[in-house]
Structures are given as structure tokens and as C-alpha cells.
C-alpha positions, 0 to 999 in steps of 0.5 A: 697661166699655170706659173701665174697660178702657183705664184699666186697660191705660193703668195697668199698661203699660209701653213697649218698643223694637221687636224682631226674630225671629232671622232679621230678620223681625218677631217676629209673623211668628214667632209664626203657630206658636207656642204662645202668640200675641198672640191666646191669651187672657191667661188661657191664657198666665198659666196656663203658668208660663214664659208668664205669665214672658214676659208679666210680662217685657215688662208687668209687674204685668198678671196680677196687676192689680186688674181681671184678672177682667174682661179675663182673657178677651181676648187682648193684640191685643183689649185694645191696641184700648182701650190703643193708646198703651201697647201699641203694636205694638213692646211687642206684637212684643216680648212676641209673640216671648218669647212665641214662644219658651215650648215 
């Protein structure tokens, strides 16, 4: 499961340049209050129209992927441990701090 896992990450993700909250800080520095973190299980986050917007943004095709069923579950920051080279932490920052911003 884990290779079919990280061949499904590896597929679907894009890269990203690194992103700063408004007040300098890294973007997950921002996110410990939010609604939706890196660490809300990806489920949660399509379940919220404007979420699933901010994760489709910055990875598209993710929640439509044929193996969605398998890693719903997860959160970003357990399926970057099977796609580290594709979700790297400036994607991750990026997505963490759109993320941040959904109310």
C-alpha cells in the first residue's frame, strides 16, 4: 500500500515556491488556529467547498484521483511522508497557509 500510496502522490503533485504569512512568518506558524491544517485528514478539507478550492489550487486533481478512497483518511503531512520529493514543505507552506485563510 505504502508504494501504491507514494506512486499516487508522486502523480498527481505539482511544485510550489515557498510562501510567507502576512506578518513574515512561515505559513505554518499561521495555520496552529485554523480551521484547516496540514494535519485535517484530506476527507475533512474536500468536504468544505472553499477548502477543497484551496487544496485543489495549490494540488490539483488530488481529490479527484483514482485512489482517493485509499488515502482520503490521511492528512497532507502523513501523505508527504510517501511523496517527499513532490510535497515538499514550500508546496505544504503554500497549501497550509490557503488553507489557513478558508472561515
Amino acid at each position: 500500500m505504502k508504494t501504491l500510496l507514494l506512486a499516487v502522490a508522486v502523480s498527481v503533485l505539482p511544485l510550489a515556491p515557498v510562501s510567507f504569512a502576512q506578518d513574515g512568518a512561515p505559513a505554518a506558524a499561521v495555520a496552529t488556529t485554523a480551521k484547516f491544517n496540514l494535519d485535517t485528514p484530506i476527507q475533512d478539507i474536500v468536504a468544505n467547498e472553499q477548502a477543497k478550492a484551496a487544496l485543489e489550487a495549490n494540488i490539483p486533481g488530488l481529490s479527484a484521483h483514482e485512489s482517493y478512497e485509499m488515502f482520503k483518511g490521511m492528512s497532507l503531512k502523513q501523505l508527504s511522508a510517501y511523496a517527499a520529493d513532490k510535497l515538499t514543505p514550500e508546496l505544504l507552506a503554500k497549501t497550509e497557509k490557503d488553507l489557513a485563510a478558508v472561515k
